[in-house]
DOVOVEX-204413 format. One line per 8 residues: number of its first residue (from 0); their letters; for each residue x negated, y negated, z negated of C-alpha. Coordinates in nm, 3 decimals, padded with zeros to 5 digits. Layout:
N
NUM	a	X,Y,Z  ... .
***
This chain:
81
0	xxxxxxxx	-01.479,01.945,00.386  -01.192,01.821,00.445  -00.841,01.824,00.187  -00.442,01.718,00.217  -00.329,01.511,-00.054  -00.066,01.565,-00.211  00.027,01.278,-00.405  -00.096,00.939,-00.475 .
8	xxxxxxxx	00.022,00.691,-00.678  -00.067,00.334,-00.780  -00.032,00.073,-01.027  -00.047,-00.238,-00.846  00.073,-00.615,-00.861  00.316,-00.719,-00.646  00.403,-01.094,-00.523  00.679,-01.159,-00.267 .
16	xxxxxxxx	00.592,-01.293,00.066  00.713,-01.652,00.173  00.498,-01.836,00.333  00.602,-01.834,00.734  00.248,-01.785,00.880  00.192,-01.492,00.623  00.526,-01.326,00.780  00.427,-01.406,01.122 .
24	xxxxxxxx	00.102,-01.252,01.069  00.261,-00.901,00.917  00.533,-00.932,01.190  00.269,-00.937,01.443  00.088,-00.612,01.269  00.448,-00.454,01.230  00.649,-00.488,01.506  00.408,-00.304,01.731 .
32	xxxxxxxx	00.299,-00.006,01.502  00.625,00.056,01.416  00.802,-00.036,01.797  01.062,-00.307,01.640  01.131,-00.635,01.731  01.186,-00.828,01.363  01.175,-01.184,01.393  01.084,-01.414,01.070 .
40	xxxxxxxx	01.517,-01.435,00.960  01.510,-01.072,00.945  01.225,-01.092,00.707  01.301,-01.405,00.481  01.288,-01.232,00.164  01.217,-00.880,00.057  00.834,-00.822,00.161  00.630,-00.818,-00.051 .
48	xxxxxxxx	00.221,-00.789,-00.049  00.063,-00.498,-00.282  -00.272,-00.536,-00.483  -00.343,-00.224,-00.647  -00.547,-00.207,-00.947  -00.539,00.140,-01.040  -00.487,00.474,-00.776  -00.443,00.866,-00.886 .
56	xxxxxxxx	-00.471,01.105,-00.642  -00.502,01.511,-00.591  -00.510,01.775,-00.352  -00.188,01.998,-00.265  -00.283,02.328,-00.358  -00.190,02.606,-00.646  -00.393,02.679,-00.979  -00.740,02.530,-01.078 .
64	xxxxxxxx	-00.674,02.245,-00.742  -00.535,02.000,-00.986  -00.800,02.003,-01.207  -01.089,02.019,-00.950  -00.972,01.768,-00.705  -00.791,01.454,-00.913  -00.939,01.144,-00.937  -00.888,00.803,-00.990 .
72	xxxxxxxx	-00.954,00.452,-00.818  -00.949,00.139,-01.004  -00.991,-00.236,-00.849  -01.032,-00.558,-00.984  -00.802,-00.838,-00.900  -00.972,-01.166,-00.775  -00.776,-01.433,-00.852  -00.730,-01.744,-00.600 .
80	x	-00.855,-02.067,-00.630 .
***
C-alpha cells in the first residue's frame, strides 16, 4: 500500500553552518542534485543544518483520512562531545 502525503511538519533545532569543510561537503552534495555551481562566498552565512526532534505527518485525502493515517515521529538529540 502505498499513500501521498500531504503535509509534514517538524519541530527541529537549527544551528547555522560555518565551518568551511562542513560547506564544502553540502556544496559538493548540492551543486550536483540541484545543477548549480555555488562556491563557499556564495554560501558564507545563511545555511543552516536541521535536527528534528519531533515530525507530524498525514495522508492527502477527504473525510475519515486524517484520522486514519496521522502520525507522529519523535527523535532524540545526541549531544556532541
Amino acid at each position: 500500500m502505498s499513500c501521498l502525503i500531504n503535509s509534514l511538519n517538524s519541530e527541529c533545532e537549527a544551528q547555522e553552518i560555518l565551518d568551511q569543510k562542513q560547506l564544502q561537503a553540502f556544496l559538493d552534495e548540492y551543486n550536483p542534485k540541484y545543477q548549480r555551481n555555488f562556491t563557499l562566498n556564495d554560501v558564507a552565512s545563511g545555511v543552516f543544518a536541521l535536527t528534528p526532534y519531533k515530525a507530524f505527518a498525514w495522508a492527502a485525502g477527504e473525510g475519515d483520512v486524517f484520522s486514519n493515517t496521522a502520525t507522529r515521529w519523535t527523535f532524540e538529540i545526541k549531544e556532541e562531545n
